[in-house]
PyMOL Python script that loads the backbone (N, CA, C, O; Angstrom):
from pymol import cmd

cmd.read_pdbstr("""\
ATOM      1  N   UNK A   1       6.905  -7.785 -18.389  1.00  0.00           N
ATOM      2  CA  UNK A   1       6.425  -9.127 -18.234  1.00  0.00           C
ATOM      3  C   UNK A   1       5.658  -9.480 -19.494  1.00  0.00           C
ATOM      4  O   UNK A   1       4.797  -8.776 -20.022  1.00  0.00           O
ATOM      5  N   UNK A   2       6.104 -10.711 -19.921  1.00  0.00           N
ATOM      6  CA  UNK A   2       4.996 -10.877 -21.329  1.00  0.00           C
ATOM      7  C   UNK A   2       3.933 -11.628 -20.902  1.00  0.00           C
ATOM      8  O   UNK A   2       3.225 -12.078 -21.803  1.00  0.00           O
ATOM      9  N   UNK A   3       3.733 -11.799 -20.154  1.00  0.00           N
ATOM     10  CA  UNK A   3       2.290 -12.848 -20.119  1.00  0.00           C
ATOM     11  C   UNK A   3       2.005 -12.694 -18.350  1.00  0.00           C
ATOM     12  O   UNK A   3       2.701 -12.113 -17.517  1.00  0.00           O
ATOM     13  N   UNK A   4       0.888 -13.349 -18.195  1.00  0.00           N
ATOM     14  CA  UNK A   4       0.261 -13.472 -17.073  1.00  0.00           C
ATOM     15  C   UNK A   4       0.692 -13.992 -15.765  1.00  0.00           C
ATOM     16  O   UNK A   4       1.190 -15.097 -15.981  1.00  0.00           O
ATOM     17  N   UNK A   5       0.724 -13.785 -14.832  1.00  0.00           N
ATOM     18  CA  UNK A   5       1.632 -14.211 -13.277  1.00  0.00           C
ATOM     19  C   UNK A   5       0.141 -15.129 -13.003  1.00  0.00           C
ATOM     20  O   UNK A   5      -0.985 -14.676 -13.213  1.00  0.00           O
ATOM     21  N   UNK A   6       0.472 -16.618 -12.447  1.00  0.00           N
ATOM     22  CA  UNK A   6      -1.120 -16.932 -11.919  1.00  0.00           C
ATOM     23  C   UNK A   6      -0.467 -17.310 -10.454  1.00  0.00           C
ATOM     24  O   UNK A   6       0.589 -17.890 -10.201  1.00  0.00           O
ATOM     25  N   UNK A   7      -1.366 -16.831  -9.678  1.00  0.00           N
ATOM     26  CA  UNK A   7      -1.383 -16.591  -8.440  1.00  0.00           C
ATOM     27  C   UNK A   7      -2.791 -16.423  -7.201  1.00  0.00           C
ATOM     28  O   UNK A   7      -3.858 -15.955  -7.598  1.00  0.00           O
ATOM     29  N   UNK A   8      -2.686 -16.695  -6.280  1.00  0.00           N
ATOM     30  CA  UNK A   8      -3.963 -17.426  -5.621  1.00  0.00           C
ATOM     31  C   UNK A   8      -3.569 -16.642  -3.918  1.00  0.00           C
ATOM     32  O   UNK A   8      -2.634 -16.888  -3.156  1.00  0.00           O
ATOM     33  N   UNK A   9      -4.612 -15.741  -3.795  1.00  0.00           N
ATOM     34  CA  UNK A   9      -4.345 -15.510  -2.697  1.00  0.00           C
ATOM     35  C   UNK A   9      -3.646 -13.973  -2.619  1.00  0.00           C
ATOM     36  O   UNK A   9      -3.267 -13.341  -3.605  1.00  0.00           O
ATOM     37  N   UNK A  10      -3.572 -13.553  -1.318  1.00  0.00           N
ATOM     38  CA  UNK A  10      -3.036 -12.120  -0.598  1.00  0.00           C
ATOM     39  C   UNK A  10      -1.034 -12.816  -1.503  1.00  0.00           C
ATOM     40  O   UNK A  10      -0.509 -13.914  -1.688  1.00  0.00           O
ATOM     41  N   UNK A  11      -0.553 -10.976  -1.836  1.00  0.00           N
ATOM     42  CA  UNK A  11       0.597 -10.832  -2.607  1.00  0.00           C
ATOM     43  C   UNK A  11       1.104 -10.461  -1.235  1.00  0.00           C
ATOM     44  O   UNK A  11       0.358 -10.014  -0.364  1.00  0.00           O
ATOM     45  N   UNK A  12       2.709 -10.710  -1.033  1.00  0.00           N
ATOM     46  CA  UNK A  12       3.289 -10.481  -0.477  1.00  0.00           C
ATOM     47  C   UNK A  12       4.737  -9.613  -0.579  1.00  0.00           C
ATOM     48  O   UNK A  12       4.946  -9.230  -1.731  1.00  0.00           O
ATOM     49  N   UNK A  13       5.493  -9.332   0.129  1.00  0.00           N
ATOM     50  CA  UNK A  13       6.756  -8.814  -0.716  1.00  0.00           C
ATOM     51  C   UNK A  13       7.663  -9.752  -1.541  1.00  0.00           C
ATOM     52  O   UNK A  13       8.212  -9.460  -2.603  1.00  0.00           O
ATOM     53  N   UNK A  14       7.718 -10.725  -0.995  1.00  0.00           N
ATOM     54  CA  UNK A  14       7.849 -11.747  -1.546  1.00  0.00           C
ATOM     55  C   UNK A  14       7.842 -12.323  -2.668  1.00  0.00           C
ATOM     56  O   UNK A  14       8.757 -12.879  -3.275  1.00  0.00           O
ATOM     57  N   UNK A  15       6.585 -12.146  -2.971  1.00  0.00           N
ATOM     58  CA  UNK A  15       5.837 -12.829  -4.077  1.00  0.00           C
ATOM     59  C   UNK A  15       6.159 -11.589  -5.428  1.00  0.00           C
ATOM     60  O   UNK A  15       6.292 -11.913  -6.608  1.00  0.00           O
ATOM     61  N   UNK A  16       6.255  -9.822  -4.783  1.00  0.00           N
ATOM     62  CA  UNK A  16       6.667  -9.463  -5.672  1.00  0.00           C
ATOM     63  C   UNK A  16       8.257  -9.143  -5.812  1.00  0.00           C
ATOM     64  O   UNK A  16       8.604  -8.346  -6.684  1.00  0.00           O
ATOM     65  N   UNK A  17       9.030  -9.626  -5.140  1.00  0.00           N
ATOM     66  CA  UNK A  17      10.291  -9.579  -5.725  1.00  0.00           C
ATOM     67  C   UNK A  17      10.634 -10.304  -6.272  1.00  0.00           C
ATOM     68  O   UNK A  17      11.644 -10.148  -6.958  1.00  0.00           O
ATOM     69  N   UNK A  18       9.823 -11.672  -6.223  1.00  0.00           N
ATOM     70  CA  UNK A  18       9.905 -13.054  -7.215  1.00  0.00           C
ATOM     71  C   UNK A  18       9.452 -12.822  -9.124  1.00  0.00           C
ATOM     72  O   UNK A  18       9.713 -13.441 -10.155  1.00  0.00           O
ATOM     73  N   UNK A  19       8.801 -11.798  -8.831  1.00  0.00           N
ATOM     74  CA  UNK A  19       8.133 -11.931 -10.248  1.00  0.00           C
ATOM     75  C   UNK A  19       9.366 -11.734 -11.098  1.00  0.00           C
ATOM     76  O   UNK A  19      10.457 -11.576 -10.548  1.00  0.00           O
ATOM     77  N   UNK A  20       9.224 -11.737 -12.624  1.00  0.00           N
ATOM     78  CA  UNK A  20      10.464 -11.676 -13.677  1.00  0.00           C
ATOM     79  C   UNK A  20      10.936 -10.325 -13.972  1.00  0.00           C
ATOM     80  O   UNK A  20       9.908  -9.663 -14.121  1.00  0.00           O
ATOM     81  N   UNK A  21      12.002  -9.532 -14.143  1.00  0.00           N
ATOM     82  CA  UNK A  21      12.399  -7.924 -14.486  1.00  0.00           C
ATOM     83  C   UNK A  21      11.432  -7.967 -15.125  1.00  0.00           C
ATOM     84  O   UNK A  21      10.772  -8.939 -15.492  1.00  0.00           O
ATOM     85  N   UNK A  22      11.206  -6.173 -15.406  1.00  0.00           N
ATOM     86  CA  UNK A  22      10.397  -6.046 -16.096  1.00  0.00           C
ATOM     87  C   UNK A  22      10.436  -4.764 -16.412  1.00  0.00           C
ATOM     88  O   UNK A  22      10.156  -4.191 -15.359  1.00  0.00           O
ATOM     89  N   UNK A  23      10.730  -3.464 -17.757  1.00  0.00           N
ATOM     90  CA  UNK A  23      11.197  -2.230 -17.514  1.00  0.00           C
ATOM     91  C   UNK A  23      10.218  -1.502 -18.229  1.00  0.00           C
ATOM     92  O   UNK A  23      10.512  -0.456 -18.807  1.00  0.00           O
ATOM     93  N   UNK A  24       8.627  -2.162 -18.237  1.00  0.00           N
ATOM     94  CA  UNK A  24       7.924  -1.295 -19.275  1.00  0.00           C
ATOM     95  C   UNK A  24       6.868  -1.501 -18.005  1.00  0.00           C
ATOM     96  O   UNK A  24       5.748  -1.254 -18.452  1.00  0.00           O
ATOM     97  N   UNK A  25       6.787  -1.853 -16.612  1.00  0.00           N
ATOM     98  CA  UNK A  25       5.923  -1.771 -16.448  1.00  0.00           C
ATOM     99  C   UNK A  25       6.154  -1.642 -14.960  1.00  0.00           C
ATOM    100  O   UNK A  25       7.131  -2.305 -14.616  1.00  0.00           O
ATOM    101  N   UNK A  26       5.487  -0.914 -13.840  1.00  0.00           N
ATOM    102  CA  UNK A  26       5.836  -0.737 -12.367  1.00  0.00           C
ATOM    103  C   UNK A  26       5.049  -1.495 -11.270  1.00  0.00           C
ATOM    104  O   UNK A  26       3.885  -1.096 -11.285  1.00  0.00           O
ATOM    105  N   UNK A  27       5.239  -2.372 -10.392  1.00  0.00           N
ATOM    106  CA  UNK A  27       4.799  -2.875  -9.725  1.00  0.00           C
ATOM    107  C   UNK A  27       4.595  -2.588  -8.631  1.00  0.00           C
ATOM    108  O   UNK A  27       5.674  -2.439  -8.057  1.00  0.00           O
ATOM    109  N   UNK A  28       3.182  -2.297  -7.534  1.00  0.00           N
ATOM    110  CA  UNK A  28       2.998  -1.796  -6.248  1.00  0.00           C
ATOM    111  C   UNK A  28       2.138  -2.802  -5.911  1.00  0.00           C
ATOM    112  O   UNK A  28       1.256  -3.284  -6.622  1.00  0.00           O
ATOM    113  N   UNK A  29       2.588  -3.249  -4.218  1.00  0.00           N
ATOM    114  CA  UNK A  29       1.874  -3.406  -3.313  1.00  0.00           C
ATOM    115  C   UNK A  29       1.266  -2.957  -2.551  1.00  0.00           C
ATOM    116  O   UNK A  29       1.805  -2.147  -1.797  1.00  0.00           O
ATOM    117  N   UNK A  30      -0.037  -3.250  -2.407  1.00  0.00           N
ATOM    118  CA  UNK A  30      -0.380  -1.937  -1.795  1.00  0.00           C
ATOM    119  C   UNK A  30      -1.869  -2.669  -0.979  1.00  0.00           C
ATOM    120  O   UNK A  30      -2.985  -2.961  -1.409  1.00  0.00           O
ATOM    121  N   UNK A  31      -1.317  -2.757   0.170  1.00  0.00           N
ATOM    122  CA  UNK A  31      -2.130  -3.725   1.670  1.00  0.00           C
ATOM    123  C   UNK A  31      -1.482  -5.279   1.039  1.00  0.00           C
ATOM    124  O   UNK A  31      -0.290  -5.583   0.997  1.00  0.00           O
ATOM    125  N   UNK A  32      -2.407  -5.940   0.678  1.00  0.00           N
ATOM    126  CA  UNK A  32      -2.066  -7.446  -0.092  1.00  0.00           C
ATOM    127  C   UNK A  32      -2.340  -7.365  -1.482  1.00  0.00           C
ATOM    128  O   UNK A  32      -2.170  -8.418  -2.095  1.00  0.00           O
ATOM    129  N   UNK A  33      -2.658  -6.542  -2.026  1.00  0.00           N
ATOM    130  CA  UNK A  33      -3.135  -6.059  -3.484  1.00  0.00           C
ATOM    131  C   UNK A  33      -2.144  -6.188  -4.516  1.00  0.00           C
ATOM    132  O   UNK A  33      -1.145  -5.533  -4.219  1.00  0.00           O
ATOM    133  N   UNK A  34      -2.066  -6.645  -5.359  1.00  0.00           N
ATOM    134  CA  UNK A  34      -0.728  -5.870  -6.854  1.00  0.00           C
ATOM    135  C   UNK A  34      -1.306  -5.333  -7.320  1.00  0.00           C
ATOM    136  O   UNK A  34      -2.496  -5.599  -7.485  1.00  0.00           O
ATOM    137  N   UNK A  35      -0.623  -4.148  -7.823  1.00  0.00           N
ATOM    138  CA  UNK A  35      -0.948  -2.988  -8.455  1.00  0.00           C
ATOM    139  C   UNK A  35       0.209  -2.937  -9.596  1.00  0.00           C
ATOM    140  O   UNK A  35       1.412  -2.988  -9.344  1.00  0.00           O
ATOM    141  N   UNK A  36      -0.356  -2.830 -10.887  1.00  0.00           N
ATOM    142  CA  UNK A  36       0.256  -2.619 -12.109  1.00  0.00           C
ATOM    143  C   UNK A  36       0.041  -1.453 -12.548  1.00  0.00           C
ATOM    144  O   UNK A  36      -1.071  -0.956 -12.365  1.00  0.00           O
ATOM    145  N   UNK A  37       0.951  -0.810 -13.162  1.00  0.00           N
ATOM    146  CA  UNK A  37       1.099   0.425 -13.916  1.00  0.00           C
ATOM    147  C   UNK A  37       2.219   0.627 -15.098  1.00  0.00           C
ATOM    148  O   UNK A  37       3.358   0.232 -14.847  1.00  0.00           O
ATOM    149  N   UNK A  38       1.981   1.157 -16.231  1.00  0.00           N
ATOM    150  CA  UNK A  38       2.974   1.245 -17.148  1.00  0.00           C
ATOM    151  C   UNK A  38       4.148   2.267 -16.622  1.00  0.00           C
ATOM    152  O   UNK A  38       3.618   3.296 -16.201  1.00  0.00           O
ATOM    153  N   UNK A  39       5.327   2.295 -16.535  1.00  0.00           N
ATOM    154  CA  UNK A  39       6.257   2.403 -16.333  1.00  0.00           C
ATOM    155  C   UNK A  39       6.621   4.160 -16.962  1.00  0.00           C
ATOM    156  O   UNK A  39       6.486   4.487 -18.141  1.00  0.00           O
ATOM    157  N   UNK A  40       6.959   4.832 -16.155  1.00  0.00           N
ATOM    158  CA  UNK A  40       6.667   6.611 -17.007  1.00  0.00           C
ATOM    159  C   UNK A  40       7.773   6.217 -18.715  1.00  0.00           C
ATOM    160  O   UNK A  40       8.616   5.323 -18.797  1.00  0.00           O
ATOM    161  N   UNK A  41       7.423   7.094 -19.718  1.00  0.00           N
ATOM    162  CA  UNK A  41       8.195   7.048 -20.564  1.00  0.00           C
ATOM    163  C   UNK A  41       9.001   8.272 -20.994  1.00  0.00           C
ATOM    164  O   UNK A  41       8.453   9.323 -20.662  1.00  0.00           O
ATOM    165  N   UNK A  42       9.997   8.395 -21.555  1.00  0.00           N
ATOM    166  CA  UNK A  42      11.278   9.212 -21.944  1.00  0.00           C
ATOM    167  C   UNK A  42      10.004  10.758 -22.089  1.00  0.00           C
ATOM    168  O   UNK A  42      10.048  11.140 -20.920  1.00  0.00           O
ATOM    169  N   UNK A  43       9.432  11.321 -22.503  1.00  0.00           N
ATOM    170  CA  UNK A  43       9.189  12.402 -22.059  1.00  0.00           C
ATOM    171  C   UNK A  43       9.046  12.612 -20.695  1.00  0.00           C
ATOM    172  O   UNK A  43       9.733  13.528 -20.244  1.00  0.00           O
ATOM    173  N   UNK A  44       8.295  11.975 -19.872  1.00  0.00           N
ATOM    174  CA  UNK A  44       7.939  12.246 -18.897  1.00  0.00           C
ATOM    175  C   UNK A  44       9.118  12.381 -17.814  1.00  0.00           C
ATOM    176  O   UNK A  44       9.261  13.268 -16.973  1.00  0.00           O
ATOM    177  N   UNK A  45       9.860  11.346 -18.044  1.00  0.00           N
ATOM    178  CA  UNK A  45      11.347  11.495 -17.773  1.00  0.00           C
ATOM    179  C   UNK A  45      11.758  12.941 -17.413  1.00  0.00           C
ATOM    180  O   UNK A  45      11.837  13.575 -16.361  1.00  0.00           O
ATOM    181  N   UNK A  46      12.042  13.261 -19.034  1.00  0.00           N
ATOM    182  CA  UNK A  46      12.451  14.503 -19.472  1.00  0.00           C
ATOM    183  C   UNK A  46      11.836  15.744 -18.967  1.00  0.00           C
ATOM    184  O   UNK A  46      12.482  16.774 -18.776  1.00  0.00           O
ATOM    185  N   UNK A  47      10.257  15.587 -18.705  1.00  0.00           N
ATOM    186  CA  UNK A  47       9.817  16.466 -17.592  1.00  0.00           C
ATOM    187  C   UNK A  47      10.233  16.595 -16.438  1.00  0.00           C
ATOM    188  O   UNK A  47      10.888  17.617 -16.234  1.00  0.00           O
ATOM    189  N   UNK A  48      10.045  15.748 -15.401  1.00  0.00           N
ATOM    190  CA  UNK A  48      10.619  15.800 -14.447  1.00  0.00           C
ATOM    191  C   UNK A  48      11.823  15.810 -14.457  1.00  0.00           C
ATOM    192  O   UNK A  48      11.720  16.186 -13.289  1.00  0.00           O
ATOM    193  N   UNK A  49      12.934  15.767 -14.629  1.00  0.00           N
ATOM    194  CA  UNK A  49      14.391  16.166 -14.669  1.00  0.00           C
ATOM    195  C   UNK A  49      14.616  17.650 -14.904  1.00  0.00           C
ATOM    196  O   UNK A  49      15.517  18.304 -14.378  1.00  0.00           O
ATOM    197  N   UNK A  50      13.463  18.234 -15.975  1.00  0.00           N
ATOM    198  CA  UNK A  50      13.669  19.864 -15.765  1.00  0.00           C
ATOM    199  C   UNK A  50      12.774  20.866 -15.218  1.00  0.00           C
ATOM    200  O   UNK A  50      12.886  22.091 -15.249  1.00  0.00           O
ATOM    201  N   UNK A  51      11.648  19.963 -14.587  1.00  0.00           N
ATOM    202  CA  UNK A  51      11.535  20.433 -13.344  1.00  0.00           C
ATOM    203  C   UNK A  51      11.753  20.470 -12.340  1.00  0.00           C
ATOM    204  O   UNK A  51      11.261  21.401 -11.702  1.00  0.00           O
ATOM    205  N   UNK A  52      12.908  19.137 -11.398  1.00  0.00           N
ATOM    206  CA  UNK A  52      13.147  19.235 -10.359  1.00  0.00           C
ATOM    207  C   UNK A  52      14.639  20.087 -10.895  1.00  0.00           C
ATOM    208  O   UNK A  52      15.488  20.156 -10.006  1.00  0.00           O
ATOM    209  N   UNK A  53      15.029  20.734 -12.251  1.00  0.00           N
ATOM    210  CA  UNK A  53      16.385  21.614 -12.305  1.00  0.00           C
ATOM    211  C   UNK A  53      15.963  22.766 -12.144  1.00  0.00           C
ATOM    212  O   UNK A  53      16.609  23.602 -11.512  1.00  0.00           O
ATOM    213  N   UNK A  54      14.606  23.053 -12.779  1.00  0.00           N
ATOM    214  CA  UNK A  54      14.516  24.572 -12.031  1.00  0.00           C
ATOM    215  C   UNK A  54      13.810  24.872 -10.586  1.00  0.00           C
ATOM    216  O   UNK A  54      13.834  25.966 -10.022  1.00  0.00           O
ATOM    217  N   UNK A  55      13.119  23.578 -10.052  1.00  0.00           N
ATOM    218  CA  UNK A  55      12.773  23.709  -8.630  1.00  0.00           C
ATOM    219  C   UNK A  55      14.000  23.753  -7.891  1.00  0.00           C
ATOM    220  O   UNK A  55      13.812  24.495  -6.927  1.00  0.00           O
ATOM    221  N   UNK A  56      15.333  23.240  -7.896  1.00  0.00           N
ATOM    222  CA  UNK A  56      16.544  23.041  -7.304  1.00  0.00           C
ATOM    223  C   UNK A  56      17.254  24.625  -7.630  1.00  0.00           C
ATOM    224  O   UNK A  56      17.957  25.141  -6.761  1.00  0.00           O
ATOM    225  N   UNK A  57      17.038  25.228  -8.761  1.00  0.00           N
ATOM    226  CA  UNK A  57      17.597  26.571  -9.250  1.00  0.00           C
ATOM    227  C   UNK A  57      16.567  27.914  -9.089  1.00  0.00           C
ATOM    228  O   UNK A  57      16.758  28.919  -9.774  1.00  0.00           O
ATOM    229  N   UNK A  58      15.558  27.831  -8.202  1.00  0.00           N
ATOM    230  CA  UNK A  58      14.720  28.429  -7.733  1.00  0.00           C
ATOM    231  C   UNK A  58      15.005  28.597  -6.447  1.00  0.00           C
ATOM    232  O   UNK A  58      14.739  29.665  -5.895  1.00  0.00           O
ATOM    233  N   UNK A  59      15.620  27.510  -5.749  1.00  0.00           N
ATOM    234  CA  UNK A  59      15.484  27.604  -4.186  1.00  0.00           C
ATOM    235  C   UNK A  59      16.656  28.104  -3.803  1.00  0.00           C
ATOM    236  O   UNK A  59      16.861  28.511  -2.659  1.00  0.00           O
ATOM    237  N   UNK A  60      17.705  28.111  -4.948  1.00  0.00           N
ATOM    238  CA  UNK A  60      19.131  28.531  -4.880  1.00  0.00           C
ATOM    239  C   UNK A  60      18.900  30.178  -4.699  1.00  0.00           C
ATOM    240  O   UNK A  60      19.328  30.907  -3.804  1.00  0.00           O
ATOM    241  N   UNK A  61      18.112  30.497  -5.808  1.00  0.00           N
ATOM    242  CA  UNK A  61      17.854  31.941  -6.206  1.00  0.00           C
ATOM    243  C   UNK A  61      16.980  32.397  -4.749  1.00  0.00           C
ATOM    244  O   UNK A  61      17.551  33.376  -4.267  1.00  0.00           O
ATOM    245  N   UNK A  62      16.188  32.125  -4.199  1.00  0.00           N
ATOM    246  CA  UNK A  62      15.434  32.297  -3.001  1.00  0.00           C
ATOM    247  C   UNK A  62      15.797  31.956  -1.678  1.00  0.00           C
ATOM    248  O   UNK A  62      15.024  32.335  -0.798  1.00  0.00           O
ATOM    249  N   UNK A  63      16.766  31.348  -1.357  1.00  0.00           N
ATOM    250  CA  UNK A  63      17.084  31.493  -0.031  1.00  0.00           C
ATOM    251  C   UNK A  63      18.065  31.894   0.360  1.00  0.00           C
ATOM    252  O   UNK A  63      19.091  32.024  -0.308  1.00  0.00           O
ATOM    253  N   UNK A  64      17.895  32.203   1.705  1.00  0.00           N
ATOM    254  CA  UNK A  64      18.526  33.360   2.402  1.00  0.00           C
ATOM    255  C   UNK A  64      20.468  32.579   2.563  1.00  0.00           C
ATOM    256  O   UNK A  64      20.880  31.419   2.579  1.00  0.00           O
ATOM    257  N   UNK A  65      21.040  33.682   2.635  1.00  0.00           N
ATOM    258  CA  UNK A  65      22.388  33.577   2.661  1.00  0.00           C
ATOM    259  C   UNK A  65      22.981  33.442   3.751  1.00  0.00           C
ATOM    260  O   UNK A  65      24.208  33.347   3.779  1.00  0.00           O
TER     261      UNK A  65
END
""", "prot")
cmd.dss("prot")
cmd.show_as("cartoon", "prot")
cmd.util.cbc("prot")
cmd.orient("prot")
C-alpha cells in the first residue's frame, strides 16, 4: 500500500478485503483492530522451507512402520 487507508470506526472483514493488493506488507484483523506487519522476506522464506524439509524428513526417519 503506498499511502494511508482513512477510516473511522471498528474494521471489519470487509473493510479488509476492500483495501488495495499489497505484497510488502500483511494484514490482520484481530477483534475490530487492523493490524499491519511487513510481509516475511526471501530469507525467511528460505528458512522456513528448510525447516519444514527437515521437520517432514525427520518424521519420515522416526516413525514407526
Amino acid at each position: 500500500m503506498s499511502g494511508a487507508v482513512d477510516h473511522t470506526g471498528h474494521w471489519t472483514v470487509a473493510d479488509v478485503l476492500a483495501l488495495p493488493e499489497d505484497c510488502t506488507n500483511r494484514y490482520e484483523l484481530l477483534g475490530e483492530s487492523l493490524v499491519m506487519s511487513r510481509a516475511p522476506g526471501i530469507r525467511h522464506q528460505r528458512a522456513s522451507l528448510r525447516w519444514k524439509a527437515a521437520d517432514t524428513l525427520s518424521k519420515r526417519l522416526h516413525s514407526p512402520v
